[in-house]
C-alpha positions as semicolon CSV with decimal commas, in nm:
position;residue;x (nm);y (nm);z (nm)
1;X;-1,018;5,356;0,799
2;X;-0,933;5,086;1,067
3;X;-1,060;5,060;1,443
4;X;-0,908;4,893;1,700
5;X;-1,137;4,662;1,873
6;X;-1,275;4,751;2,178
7;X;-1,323;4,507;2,433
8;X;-1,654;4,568;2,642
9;X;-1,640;4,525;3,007
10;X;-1,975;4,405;3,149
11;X;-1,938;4,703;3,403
12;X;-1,891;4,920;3,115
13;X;-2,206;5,177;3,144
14;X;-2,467;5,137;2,844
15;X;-2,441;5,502;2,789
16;X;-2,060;5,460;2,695
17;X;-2,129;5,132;2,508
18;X;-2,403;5,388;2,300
19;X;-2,173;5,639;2,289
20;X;-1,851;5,454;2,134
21;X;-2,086;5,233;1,934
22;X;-2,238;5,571;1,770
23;X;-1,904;5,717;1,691
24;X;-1,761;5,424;1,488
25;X;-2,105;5,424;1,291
26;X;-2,071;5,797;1,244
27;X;-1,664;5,726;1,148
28;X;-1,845;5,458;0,876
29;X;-2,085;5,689;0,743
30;X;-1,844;5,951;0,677
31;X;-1,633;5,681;0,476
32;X;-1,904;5,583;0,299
33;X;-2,019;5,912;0,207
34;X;-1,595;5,951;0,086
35;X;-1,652;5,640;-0,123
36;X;-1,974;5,843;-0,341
37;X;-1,779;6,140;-0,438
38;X;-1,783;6,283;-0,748
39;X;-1,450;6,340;-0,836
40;X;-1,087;6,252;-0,709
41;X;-0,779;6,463;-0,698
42;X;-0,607;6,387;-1,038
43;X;-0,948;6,457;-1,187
44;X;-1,113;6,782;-1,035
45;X;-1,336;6,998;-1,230
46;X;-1,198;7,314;-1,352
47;X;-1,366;7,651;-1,231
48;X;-1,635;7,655;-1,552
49;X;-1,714;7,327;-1,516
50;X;-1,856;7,363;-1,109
51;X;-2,243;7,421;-1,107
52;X;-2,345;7,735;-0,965
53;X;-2,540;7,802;-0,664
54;X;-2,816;8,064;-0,664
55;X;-2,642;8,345;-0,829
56;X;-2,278;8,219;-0,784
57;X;-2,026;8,065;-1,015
58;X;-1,826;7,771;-0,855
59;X;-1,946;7,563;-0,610
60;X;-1,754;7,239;-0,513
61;X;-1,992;7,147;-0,256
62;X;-2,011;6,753;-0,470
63;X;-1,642;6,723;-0,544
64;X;-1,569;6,546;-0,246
65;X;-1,870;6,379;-0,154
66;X;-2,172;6,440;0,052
67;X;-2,107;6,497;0,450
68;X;-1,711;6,585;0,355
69;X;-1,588;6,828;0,604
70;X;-1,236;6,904;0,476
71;X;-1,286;7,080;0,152
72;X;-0,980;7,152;-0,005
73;X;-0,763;7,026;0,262
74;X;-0,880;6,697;0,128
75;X;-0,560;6,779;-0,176
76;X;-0,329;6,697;0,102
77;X;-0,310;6,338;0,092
78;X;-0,026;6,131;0,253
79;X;0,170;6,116;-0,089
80;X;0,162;6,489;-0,144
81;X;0,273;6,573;0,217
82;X;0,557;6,309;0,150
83;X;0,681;6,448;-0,168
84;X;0,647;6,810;-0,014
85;X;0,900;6,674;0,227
86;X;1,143;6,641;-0,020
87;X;1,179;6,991;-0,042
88;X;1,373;6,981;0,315
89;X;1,703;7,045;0,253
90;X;1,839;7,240;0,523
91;X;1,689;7,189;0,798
92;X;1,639;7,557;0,858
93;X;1,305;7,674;0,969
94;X;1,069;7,986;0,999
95;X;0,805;8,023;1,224
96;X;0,509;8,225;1,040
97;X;0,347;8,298;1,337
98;X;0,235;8,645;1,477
99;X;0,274;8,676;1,909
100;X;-0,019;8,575;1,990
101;X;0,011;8,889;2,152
102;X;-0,063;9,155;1,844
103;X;-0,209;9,315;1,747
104;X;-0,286;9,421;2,086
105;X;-0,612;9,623;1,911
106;X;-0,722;9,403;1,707
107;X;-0,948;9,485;1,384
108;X;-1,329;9,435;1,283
109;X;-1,365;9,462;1,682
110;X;-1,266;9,173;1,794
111;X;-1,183;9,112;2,128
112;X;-0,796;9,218;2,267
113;X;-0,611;8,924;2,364
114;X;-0,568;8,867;2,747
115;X;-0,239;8,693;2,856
116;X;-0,220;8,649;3,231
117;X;0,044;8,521;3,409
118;X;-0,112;8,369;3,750
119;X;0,027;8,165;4,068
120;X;-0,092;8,077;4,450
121;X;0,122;8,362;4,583
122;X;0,404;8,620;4,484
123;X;0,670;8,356;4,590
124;X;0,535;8,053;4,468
125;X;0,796;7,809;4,273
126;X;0,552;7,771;3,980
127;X;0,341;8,000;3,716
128;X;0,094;7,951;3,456
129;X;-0,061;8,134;3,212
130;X;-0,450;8,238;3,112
131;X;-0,483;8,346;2,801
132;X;-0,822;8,464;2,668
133;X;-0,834;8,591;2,318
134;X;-1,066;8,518;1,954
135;X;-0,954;8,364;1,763
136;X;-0,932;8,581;1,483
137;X;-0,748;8,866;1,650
138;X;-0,401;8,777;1,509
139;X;-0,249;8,523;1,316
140;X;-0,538;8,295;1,240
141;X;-0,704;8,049;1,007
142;X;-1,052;8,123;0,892
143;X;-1,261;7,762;0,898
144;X;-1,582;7,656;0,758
145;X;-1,778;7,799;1,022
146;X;-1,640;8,149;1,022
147;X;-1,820;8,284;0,633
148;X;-2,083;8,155;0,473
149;X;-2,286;8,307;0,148
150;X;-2,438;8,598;0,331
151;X;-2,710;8,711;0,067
152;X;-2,882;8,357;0,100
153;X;-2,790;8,257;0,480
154;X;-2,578;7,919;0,433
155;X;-2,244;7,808;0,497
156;X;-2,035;7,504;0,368
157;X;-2,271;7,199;0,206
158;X;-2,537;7,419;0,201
159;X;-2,536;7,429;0,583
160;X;-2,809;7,705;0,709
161;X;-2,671;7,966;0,943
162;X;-2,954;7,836;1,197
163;X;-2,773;7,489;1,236
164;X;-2,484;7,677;1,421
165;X;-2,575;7,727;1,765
166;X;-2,423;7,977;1,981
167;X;-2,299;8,028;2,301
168;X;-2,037;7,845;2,507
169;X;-2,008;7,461;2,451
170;X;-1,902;7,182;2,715
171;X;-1,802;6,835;2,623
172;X;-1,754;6,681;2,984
173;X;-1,730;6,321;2,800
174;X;-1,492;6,309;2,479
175;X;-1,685;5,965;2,406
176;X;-2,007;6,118;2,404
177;X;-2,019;6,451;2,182
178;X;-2,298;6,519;1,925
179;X;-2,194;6,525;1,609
180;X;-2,422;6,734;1,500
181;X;-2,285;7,026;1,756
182;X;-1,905;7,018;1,644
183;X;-2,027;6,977;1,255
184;X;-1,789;7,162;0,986
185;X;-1,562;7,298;1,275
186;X;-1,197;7,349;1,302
187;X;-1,090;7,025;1,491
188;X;-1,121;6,873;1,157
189;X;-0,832;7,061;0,993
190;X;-0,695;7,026;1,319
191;X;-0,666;6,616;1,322
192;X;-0,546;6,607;0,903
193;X;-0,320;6,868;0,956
194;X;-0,248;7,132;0,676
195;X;0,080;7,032;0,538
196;X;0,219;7,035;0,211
197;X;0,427;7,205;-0,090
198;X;0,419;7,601;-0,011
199;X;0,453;7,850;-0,231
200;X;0,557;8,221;-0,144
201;X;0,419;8,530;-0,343
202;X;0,621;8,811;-0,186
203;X;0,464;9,139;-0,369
204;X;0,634;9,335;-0,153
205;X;0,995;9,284;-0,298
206;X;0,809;9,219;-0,624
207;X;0,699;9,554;-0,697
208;X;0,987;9,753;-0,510
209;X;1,302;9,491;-0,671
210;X;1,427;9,793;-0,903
211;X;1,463;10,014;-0,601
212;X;1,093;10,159;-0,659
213;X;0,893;10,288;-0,377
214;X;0,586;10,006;-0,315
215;X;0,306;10,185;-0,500
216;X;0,028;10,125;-0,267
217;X;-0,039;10,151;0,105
218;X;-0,099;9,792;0,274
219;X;-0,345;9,957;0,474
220;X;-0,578;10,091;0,220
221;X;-0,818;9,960;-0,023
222;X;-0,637;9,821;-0,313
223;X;-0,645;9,517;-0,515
224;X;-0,378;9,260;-0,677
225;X;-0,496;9,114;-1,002
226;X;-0,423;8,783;-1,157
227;X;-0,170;8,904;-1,385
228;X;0,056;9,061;-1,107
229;X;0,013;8,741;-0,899
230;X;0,132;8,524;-1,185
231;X;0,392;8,834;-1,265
232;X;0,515;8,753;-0,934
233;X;0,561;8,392;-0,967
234;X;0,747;8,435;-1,314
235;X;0,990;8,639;-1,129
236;X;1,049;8,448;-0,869
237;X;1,077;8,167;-1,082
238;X;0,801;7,935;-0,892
239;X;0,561;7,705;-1,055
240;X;0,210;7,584;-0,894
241;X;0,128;7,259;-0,888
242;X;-0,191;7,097;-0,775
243;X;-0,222;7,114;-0,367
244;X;-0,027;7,427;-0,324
245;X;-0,036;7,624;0,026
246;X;-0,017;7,988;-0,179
247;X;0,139;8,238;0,118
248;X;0,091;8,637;-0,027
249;X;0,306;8,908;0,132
250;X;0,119;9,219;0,057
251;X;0,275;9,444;0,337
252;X;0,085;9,458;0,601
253;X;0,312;9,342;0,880
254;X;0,609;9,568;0,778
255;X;0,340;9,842;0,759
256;X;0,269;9,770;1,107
257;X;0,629;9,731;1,256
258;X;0,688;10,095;1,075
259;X;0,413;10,295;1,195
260;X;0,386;10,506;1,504
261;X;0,193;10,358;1,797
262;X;-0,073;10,611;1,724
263;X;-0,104;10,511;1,389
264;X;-0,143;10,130;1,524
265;X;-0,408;10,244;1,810
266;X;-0,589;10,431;1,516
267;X;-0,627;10,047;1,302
268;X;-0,854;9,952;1,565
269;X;-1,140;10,228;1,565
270;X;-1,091;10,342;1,207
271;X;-1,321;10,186;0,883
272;X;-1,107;9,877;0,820
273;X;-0,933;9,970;0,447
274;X;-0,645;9,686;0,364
275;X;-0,443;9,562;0,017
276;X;-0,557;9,194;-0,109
277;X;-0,652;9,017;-0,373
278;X;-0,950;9,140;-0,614
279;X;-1,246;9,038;-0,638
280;X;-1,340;8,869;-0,950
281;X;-1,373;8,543;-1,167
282;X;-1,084;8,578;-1,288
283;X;-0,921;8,484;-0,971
284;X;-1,189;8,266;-0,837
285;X;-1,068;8,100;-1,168
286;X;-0,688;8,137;-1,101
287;X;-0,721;8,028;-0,702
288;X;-0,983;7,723;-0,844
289;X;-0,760;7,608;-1,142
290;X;-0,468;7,607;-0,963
291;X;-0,620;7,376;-0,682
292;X;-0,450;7,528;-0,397
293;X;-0,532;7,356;-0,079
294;X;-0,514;7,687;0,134
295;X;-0,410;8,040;0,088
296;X;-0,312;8,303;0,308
297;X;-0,174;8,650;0,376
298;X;0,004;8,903;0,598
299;X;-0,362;9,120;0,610
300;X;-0,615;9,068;0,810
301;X;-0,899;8,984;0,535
302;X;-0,706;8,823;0,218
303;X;-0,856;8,997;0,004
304;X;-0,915;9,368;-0,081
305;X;-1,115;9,522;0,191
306;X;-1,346;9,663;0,192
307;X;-1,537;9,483;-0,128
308;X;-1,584;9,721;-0,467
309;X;-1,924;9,775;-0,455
310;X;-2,152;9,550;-0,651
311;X;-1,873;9,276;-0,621
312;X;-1,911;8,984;-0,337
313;X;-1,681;8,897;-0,135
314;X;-1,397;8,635;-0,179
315;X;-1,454;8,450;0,106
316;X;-1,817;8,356;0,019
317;X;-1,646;8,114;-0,263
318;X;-1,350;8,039;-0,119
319;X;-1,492;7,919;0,240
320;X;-1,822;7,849;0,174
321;X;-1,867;7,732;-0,158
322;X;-1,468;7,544;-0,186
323;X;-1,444;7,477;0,152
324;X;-1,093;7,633;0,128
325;X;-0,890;7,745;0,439
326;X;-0,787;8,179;0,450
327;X;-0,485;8,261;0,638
328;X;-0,482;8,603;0,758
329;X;-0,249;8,808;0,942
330;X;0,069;8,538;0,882
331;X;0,418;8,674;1,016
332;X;0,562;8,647;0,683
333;X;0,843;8,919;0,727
334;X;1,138;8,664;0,858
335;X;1,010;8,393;0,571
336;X;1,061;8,754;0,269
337;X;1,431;8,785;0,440
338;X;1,510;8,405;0,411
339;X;1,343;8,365;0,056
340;X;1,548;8,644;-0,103
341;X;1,845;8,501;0,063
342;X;1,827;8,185;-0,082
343;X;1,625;8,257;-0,379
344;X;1,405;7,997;-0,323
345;X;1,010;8,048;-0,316
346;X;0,896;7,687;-0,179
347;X;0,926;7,479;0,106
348;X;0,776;7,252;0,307
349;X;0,533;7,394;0,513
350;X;0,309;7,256;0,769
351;X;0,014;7,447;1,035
352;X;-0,160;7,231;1,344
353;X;-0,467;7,435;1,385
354;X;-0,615;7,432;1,780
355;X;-0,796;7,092;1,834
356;X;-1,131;7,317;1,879
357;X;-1,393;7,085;1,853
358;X;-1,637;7,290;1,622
359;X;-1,441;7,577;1,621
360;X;-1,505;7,891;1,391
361;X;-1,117;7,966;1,372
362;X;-0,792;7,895;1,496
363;X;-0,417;8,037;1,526
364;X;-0,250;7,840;1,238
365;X;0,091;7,718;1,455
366;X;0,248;7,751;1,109
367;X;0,631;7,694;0,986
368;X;0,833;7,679;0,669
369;X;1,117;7,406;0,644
370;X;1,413;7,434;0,369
C-alpha cells in the first residue's frame, strides 16, 4: 500500500497534521497485521480444519490475520476480478436490484422506505429527492455489523456487542474519524468492491424444468439441502471455483409479483416463514469448502426461516465467524429469464455497497455482465 506524500503547510492546523498523521499509521498497522496472517488464498483451511469457538464448528477469525475487516471478500483479489472479466462476452447486462421502493412493508419490522420528491415551490425548475429507508428493507447486503453469535454476545474477531455504539453518527471532518467508531462496518466492502466470477443457482426452474408444479411455497418454512444445491449445479452444468459470488433463486420475488396485494400487506404483520438454505454442517461445509466470497438470495433471510429448533442460525457462521457477506432480497427474476435463454449460469458480476462509514448494511447496487 502506497501514500502519496503530503506536503505540510506551516498554517496547516496541528489537529489535521494529528489527524492525517494517525490515519496513515492506522493504514500501516492494518498492513502489517495483513502481513501475520495465517493463511493465503491458494492455501485456506478446509471447514474441519478451522478451530471452533465456544460451542461452534468453523471459525476463520485467523485466516486472514488479526484486525482484517474484509473476511471473505478478501478472495477477491485484483487477478480474480480480472479473470472474472473474461467472462464478458456480450456486453449485455442485468441489474439485480429490487426498487428501492419494495417491499413497501417491509419484513422483521423494519422501517417502510420514504421516497420524497421535494422543491422551493410547485413551479420551481428543479427537484430532488429524500429518501429515508433501513437498510435492510429491500435488496440489501448484510455486513459484519448486522449478526453476530447471539448465545455468547460477539460479532466478527470476537468483537463484543458492547463495542458497537448506537445512535446517529456525525463525521463533520473526513480526516479526523475514529477508527474505532466505523470498525468492521460496511464502507469497507464498500471501497474493495464485491466483484468477481458469479454463479447462479436458479431452484426455481430447477425443480419445475419437467413441467412440475414447484413443490414448496417460497414463503414458508422450508429448507434446500446440499445435495439439491449441487443437483442444481449439475444441471445447469456450472462448476465452483474458489471466490465464487453463489446467487440462489428460491422464489421469493415471483411469489411476490403473483400474490394479491392483501397477501403482500399480510408479509409484513404475519410470523416471518420463508424457503432457504438448511441449517447444518453439511452446508457450513459445502458454503466453507467451496470458498465463496459472498452468497445471496431472492428471500429476505438466506436461509430457512425461521431456524429448526435446536439448530443455530446460518448467519452466526457465515457473518460472524467467516466474515462472509448475505445477500437478501436480490431481483433475480430478469437474471432466471436471461440464464435460461442463453444457458449460461456465470457471469461477471460486480455490487458497490453504500460508502457507509460503519454501516450495519447496505443496498448491494448489484449487476450481472455476459
Amino acid at each position: 500500500m502506497i501514500f502519496p506524500p503530503f506536503c505540510f503547510s506551516t498554517t496547516m492546523p496541528t489537529s489535521r497534521i494529528a489527524a492525517i498523521a494517525s490515519h496513515l499509521a492506522d493504514a500501516k498497522s492494518f498492513e502489517s497485521s495483513s502481513r501475520n496472517k495465517k493463511w493465503d488464498n491458494l492455501n485456506l483451511p478446509s471447514f474441519d480444519k478451522l478451530p471452533k469457538f465456544k460451542d461452534l464448528n468453523g471459525c476463520a477469525w485467523g485466516v486472514w490475520g488479526e484486525g482484517d475487516q474484509l473476511g471473505t471478500i478478501n478472495l477477491l483479489t485484483d487477478d480474480v476480478v480480472q479473470e472474472a472479466a473474461k467472462e464478458v462476452k456480450t456486453g449485455l447486462t442485468v441489474c439485480l436490484n429490487w426498487p428501492v421502493n419494495f417491499p413497501e412493508k417491509p419484513v422483521f419490522s423494519r422501517k417502510p422506505p420514504e421516497i420524497t420528491c421535494i422543491a422551493t415551490t410547485p413551479t420551481a425548475s428543479w427537484r430532488d429527492d429524500e429518501i429515508s429507508i433501513n437498510t435492510q428493507s429491500g435488496s440489501q447486503w448484510d455486513g459484519l455489523r448486522h449478526f453476530g453469535v447471539a448465545a455468547h454476545g460477539i460479532f466478527y474477531q470476537n468483537t463484543p456487542s458492547t463495542f458497537f455504539k448506537l445512535g446517529q453518527f456525525k463525521t463533520p471532518d473526513p480526516l479526523n474519524v475514529d477508527p474505532e467508531r466505523i470498525k468492521y462496518g460496511i464502507h469497507n466492502w464498500a471501497q474493495h468492491g464485491i466483484c468477481g466470477h458469479a454463479v447462479f443457482l436458479d431452484l426455481v426452474r430447477y425443480f419445475t424444468r419437467n413441467g412440475a408444479a414447484l413443490p414448496y411455497d417460497p414463503w414458508t418454512s422450508h429448507a434446500f439441502s446440499v445435495a439439491e444445491l449441487e443437483a442444481c449445479a449439475k444441471d445447469q452444468g456450472v462448476d465452483f471455483k474458489r471466490a465464487d459470488i453463489l446467487l440462489i433463486r428460491a422464489g421469493f420475488t415471483k411469489r411476490y409479483y403473483e400474490s394479491s396485494q392483501a397477501e403482500k400487506d399480510r408479509l409484513s404483520v404475519s410470523e416471518e416463514t420463508f424457503a432457504g438454505i438448511e441449517q447444518s454442517e453439511e452446508m457450513k461445509r459445502f458454503l466453507w469448502d467451496n470458498h465463496f466470497a459472498a452468497i445471496a438470495s431472492d428471500q429476505p433471510a438466506l436461509e430457512r426461516w425461521p431456524p429448526v429448533e435446536g439448530k443455530e442460525h446460518m448467519h452466526q457462521t457465515i457473518i460472524g465467524l467467516w466474515g462472509m457477506p448475505i445477500g437478501e432480497m436480490f431481483d433475480l427474476e430478469k437474471l432466471s429469464e436471461v440464464c435460461a435463454a442463453t444457458g449460461h449460469h456465470t457471469f461477471f458480476f460486480t455490487s458497490w455497497p453504500l460508502n457507509i462509514l460503519g454501516g450495519c448494511a447496505s443496498p448491494p447496487n448489484a449487476a450481472a455482465y455476459f
